[in-house]
C-alpha positions as CSV (number, residue, x, y, z in Angstrom):
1,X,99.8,122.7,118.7
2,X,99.1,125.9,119.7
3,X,96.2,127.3,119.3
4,X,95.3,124.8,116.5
5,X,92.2,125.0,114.0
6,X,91.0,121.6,112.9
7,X,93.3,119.0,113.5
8,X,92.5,116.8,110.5
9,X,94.2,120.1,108.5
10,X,97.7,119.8,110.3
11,X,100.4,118.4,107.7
12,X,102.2,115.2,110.1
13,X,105.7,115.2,109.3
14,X,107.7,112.1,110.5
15,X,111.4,112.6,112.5
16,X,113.8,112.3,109.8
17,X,111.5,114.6,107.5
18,X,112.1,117.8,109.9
19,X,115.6,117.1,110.8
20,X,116.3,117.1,106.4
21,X,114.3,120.5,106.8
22,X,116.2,121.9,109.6
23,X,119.4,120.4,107.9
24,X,120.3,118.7,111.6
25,X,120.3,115.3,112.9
26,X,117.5,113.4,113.6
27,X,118.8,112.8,117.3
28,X,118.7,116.4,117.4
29,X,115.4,116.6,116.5
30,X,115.0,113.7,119.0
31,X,116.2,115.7,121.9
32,X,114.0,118.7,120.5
33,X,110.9,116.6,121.3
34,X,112.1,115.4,124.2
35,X,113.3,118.3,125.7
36,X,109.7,119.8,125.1
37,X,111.1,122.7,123.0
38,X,109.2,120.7,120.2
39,X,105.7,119.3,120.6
40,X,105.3,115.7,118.9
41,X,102.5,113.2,119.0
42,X,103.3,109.7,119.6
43,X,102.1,107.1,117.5
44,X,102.9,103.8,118.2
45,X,106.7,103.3,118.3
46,X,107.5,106.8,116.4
47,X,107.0,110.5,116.7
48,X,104.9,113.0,114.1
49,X,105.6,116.9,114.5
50,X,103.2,119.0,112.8
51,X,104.6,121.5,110.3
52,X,103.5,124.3,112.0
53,X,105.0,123.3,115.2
54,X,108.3,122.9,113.0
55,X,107.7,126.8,111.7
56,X,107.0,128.0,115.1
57,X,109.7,126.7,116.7
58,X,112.6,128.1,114.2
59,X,110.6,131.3,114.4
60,X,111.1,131.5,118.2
61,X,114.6,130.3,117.6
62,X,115.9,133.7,115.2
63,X,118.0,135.6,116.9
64,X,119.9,138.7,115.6
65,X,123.6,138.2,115.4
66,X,124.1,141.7,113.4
């Protein structure tokens, strides 16, 4: 997270949860994370992305088609 406050205020949201809000699949969230373009923490077997990581990252990702 970058430049995170408290950590115990981020909002965890699993794999499938930011691929439904990105309306993509959740390989392509998958390769996201992997790629780095997406920081993730690993907890156990599965990934968590934090919301604001999610925001950030379609933020950097608008681009001006006009």
């Amino acid at each position: 997270m970058a430049n995170s406050g408290d950590i115990s205020e981020a909002k965890f949201l699993t794999i499938a949860e930011v691929a439904s809000m990105m309306r993509v699949s959740k390989m392509t969230v998958y390769r996201l994370v992997h790629n780095g373009d997406l920081p993730a923490v690993r907890v156990g077997r599965s990934f968590r992305v934090t919301e604001r990581d999610v925001n950030a990252y379609l933020q950097r990702s608008f681009y001006d088609a006009g």
